[in-house]
PLY file of the C-alpha trace (Angstrom):
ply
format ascii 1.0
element vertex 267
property float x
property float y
property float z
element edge 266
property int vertex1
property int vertex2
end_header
0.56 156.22 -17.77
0.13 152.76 -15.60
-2.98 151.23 -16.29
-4.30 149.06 -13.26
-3.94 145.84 -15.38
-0.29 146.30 -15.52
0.08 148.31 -19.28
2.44 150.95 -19.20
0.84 152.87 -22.42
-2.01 153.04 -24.20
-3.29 154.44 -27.80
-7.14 154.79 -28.95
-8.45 153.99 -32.13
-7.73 154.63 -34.56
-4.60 155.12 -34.41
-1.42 155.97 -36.99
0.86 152.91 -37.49
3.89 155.26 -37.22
2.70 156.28 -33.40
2.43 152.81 -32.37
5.51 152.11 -34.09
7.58 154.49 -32.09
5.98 154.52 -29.04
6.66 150.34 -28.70
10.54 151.24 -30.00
10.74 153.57 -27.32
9.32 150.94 -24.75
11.76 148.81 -25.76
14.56 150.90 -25.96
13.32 151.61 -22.01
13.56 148.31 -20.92
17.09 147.24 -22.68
18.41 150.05 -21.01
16.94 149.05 -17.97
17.86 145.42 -18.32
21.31 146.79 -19.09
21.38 148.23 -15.74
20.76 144.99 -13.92
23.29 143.09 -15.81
25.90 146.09 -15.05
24.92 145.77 -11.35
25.40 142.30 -11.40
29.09 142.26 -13.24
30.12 144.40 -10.66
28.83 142.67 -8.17
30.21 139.66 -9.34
33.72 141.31 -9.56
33.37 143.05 -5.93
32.44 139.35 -4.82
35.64 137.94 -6.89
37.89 140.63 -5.26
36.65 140.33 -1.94
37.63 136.61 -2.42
40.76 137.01 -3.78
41.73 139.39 -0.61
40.50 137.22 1.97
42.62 134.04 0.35
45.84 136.46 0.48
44.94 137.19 3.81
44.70 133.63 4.83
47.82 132.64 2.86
49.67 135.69 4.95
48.45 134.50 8.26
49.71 130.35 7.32
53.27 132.00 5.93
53.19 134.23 8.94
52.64 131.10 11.05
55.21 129.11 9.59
57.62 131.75 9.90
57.90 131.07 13.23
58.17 127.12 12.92
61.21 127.27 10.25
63.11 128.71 13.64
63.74 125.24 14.73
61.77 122.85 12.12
63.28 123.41 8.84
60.42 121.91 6.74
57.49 124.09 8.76
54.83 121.14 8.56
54.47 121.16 12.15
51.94 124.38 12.05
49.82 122.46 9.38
49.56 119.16 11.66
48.70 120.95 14.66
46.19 123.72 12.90
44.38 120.68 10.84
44.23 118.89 14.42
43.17 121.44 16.34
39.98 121.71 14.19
39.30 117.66 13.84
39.32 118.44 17.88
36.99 121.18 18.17
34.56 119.19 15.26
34.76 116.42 17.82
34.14 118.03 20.63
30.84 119.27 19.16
31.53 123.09 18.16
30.54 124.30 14.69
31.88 123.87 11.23
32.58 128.02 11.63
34.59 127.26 14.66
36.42 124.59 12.99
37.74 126.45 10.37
38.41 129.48 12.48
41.18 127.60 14.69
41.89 126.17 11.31
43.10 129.18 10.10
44.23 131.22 13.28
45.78 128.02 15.37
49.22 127.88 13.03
50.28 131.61 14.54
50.80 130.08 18.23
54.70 130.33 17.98
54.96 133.12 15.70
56.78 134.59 18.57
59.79 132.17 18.77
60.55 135.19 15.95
62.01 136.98 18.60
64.25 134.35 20.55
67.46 133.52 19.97
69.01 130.94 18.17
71.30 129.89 20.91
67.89 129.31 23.26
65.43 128.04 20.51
68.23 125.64 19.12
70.11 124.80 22.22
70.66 121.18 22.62
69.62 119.79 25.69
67.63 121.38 28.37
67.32 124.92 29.37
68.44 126.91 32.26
66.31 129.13 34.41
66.91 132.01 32.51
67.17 130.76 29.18
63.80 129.42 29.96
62.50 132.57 31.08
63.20 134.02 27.80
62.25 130.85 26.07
58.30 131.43 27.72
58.58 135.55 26.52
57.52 134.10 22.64
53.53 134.22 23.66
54.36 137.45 24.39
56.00 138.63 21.63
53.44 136.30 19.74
50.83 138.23 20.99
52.12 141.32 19.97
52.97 140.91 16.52
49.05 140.10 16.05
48.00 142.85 18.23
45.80 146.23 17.17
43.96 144.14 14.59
40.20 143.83 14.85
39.81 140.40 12.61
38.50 138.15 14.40
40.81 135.55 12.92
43.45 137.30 14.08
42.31 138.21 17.64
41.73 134.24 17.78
45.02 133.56 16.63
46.25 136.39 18.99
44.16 134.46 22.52
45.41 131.18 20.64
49.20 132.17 21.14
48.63 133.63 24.77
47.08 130.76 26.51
48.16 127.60 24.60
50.81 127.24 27.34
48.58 127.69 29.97
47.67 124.03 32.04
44.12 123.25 33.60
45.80 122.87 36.93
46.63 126.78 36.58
51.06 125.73 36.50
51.21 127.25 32.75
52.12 130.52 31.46
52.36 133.33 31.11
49.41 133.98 33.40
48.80 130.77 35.31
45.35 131.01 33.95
43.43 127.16 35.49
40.51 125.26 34.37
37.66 126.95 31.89
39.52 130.59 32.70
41.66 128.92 29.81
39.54 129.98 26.73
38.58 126.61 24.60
40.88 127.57 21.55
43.57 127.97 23.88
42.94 124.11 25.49
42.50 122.41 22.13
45.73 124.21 21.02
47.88 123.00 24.16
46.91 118.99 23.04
47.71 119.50 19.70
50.47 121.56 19.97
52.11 119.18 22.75
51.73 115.89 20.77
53.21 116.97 17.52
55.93 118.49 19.55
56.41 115.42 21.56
56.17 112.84 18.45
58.34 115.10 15.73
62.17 115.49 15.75
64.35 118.94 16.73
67.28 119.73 16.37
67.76 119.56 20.02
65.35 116.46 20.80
64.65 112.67 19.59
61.08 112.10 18.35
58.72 110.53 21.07
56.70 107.02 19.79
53.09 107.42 19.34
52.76 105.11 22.54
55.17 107.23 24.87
53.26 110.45 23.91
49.57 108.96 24.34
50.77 107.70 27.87
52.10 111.38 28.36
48.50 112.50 27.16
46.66 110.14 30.04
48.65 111.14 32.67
48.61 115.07 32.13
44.91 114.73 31.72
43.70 116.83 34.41
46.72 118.93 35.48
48.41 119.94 31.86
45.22 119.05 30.32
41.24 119.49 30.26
40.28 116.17 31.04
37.68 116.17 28.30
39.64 117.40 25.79
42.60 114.70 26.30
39.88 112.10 26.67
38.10 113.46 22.85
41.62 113.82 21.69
42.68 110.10 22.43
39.15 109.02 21.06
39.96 110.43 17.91
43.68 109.21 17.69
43.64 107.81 14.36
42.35 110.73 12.37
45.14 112.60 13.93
47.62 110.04 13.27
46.12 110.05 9.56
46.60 113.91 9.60
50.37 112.78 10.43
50.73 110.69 8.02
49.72 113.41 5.36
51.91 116.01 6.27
54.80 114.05 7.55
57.83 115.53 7.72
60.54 114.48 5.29
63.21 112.17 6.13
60.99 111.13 9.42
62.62 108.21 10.67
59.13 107.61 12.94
57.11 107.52 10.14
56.71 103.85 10.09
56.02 103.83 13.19
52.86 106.51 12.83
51.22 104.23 10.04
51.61 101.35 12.21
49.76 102.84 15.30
46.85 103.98 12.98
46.51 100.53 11.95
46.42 98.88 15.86
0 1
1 2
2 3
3 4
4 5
5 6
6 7
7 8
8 9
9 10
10 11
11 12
12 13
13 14
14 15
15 16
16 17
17 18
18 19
19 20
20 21
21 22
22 23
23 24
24 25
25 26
26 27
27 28
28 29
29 30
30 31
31 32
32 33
33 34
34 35
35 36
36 37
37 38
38 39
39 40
40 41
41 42
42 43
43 44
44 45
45 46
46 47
47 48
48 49
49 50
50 51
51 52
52 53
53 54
54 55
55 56
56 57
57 58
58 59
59 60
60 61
61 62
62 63
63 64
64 65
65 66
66 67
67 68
68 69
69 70
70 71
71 72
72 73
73 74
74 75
75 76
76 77
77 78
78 79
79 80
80 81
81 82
82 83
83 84
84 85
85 86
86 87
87 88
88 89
89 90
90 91
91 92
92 93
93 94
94 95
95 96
96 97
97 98
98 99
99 100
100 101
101 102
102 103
103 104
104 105
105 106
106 107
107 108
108 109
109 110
110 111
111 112
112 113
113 114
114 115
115 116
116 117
117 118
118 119
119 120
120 121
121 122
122 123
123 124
124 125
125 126
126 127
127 128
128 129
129 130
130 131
131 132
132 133
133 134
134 135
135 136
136 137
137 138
138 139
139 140
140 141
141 142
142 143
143 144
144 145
145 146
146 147
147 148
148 149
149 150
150 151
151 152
152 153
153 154
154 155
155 156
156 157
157 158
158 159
159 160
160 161
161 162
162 163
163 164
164 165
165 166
166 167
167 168
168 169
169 170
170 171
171 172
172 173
173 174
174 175
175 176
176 177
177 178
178 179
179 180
180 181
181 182
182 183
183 184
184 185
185 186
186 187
187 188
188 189
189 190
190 191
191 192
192 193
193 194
194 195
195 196
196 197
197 198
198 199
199 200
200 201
201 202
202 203
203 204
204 205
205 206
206 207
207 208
208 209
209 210
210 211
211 212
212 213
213 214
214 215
215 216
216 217
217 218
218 219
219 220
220 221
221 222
222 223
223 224
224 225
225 226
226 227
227 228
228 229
229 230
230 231
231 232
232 233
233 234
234 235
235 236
236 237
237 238
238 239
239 240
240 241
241 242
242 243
243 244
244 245
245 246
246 247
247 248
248 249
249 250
250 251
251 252
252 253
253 254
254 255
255 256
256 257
257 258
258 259
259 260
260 261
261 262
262 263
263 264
264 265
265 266
């Protein structure tokens, strides 16, 4: 019985010792077993939380090896995907767009060339320039991109998916694969095409010299407004250094323009 004050039992007077006796062992033997309860529910809570954890960080891990997968093609050490993906979100964070965002492109941004996959050596590794039609099937990674991270409903991997399509599209609407122009571009995909163009332009191939740091910002200028979203070029070259400092942390080894990386951070 509940009294209105709260008590759970009661016994009149006067009453046997024994009857009290049991009746508060039984009270307490109620509320262990309900105290046992909680701290059940909360163990396995704990562990649902700790498993739920540990899958998301394997899926993460995936999606980065995934990424890279696609850089070892024609980068042997695979640190371009974590220059541009750590760029990409010191971009959006400067740009204004949320710490979510940030780590979104973070984690989606390194599968833009997952699809170079599914081109062939003698293209992706050519030295020199490309002919038409090697360059044809040079542009057909985004596609292929795009479908090795299709039919998923993540939305880390439908960003990464958007992210691979349209980071070769230019604001002028001269990209590809759909000569998308201006804010039809989706964001992610704008940020990507900076980042992705200046590592490119500033790191060594097999097939190509590394740009300096003051070749590829003058490339940055003047593409601003036909490769490039004017306001992202302008936000990217505002925030140079931290870039060049994200450089300088995952520099490749055996870059012979390293020096010259540290020295533009420090002008």
């Amino acid at each position: 019985m509940v009294h209105r004050n709260g008590a759970k039992d009661f016994v009149t007077k006067p009453f046997e010792r024994i009857e009290v006796t049991h009746r508060i062992r039984n009270m307490l033997e109620v509320r262990m077993m309900y105290n046992r309860r909680g701290w059940e529910k909360e163990i396995v809570e704990a562990q649902a939380r700790e498993r739920t954890q540990q899958l998301a960080d394997t899926q993460l891990e995936f999606i980065h090896q995934l990424g890279r997968a696609g850089e070892y093609r024609d980068n042997e050490t695979g640190m371009h995907v974590l220059r541009m993906s750590k760029s990409c979100q010191a971009l959006a964070l400067a740009l204004g767009y949320s710490e979510e965002f940030g780590e979104l492109i973070l984690r989606a941004s390194p599968m833009h060339d997952v699809g170079k996959i599914g081109i062939p050596d003698r293209i992706l590794l050519k030295p020199g320039k490309l002919d038409a039609d090697e360059w044809e099937i040079m542009k057909t990674h985004v596609e292929i991109g795009a479908e090795i991270l299709s039919n998923h409903p993540a939305e880390i991997i439908q960003l990464a998916r958007s992210i691979a399509m349209t980071h070769h599209e230019k604001w002028d609407g001269s990209g590809y694969p759909k000569n998308l122009a201006g804010e039809d571009i989706p964001i992610h995909g704008r940020i990507a095409a900076i980042c992705d163009v200046f590592d490119a332009l500033t790191s060594e191939r097999p097939y190509k010299k590394a740009w300096s740091i003051e070749d590829a910002t003058a490339f940055i200028n003047e593409q601003s407004g036909s490769h490039f979203d004017p306001t992202v070029a302008r936000k990217f070259l505002e925030i140079l250094p931290e870039i060049l400092s994200i450089r300088d942390e995952h520099a490749d080894e055996d870059d012979d323009s390293y020096d010259i990386y540290k020295l533009a951070a420090a002008t």
